[in-house]
C-alpha positions in Angstrom: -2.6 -24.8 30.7 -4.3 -26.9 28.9 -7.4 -25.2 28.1 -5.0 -22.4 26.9 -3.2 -24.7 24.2 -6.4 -25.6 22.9 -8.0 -22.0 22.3 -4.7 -21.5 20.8 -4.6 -24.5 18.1 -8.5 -24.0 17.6 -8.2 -20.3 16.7 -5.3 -21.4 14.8 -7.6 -23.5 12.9 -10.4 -20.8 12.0 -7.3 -18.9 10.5 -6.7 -21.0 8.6 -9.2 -22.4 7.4 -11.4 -18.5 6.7 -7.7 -17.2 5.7 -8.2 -14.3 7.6 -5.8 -12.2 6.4 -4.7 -9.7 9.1 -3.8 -5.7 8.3 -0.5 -5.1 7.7 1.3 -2.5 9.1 2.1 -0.8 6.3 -1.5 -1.0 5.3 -2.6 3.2 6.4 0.8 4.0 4.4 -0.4 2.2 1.0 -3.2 4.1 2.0 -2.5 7.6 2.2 -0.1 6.6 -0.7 -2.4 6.0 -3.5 -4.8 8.6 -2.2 -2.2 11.2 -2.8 -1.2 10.2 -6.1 -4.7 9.9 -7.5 -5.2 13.8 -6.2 -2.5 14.7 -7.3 -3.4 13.6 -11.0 -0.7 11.1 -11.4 -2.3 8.5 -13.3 -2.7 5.2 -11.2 -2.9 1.4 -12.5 -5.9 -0.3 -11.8 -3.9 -2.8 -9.8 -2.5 -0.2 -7.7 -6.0 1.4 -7.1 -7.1 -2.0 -6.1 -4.5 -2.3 -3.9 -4.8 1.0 -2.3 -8.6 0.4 -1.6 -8.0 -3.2 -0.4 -5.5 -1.7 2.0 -7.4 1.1 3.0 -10.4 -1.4 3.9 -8.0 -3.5 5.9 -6.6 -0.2 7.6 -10.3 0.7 8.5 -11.1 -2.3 9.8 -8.1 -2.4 12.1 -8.3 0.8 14.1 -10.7 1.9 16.9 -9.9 5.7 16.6 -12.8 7.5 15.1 -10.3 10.5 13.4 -8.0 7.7 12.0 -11.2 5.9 10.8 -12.8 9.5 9.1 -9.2 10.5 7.6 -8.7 6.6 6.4 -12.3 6.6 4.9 -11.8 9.9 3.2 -8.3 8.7 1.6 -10.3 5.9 0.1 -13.0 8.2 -1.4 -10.2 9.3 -3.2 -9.3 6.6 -5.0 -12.6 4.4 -5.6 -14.7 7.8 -5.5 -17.4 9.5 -3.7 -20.9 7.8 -3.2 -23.7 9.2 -5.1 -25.7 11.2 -3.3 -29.7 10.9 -3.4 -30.9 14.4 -4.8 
């Protein structure tokens, strides 16, 4: 029981002090979201791009499914754009 509390406070601790900040579940949403709207045309702030590609990158990083990870990737191509590719 013991042992238990401890891994709990000390994991606590590396929280805290990296501030992992942990996807939020509306994170794919925000997403798919700004994605749209930048295909769509509509013009986007820079803040919301940011925050579109910030929650696309936590979305990414939360999910083990290889199709959510491809359709989350491809959703943030389209708001921070397509890599270059080498000719």
């Amino acid at each position: 029981m013991r042992a238990r509390r401890f891994i709990l406070i000390v994991e606590f601790c590396f929280v805290i002090a990296f501030s992992i900040v942990p996807a939020h579940s509306q994170d794919i949403e925000i997403c798919f979201a700004t994605a749209d709207r930048m295909v769509n045309g509509e013009t986007v702030a820079p803040e919301a791009k940011a925050a579109g590609h910030e929650a696309c990158q936590r979305a990414l990083a939360a999910t083990s499914s290889i199709m959510q990870k491809q359709q989350i990737q491809e959703a943030d191509f389209d708001i921070v754009g397509r890599p270059k590719q080498p000719n």
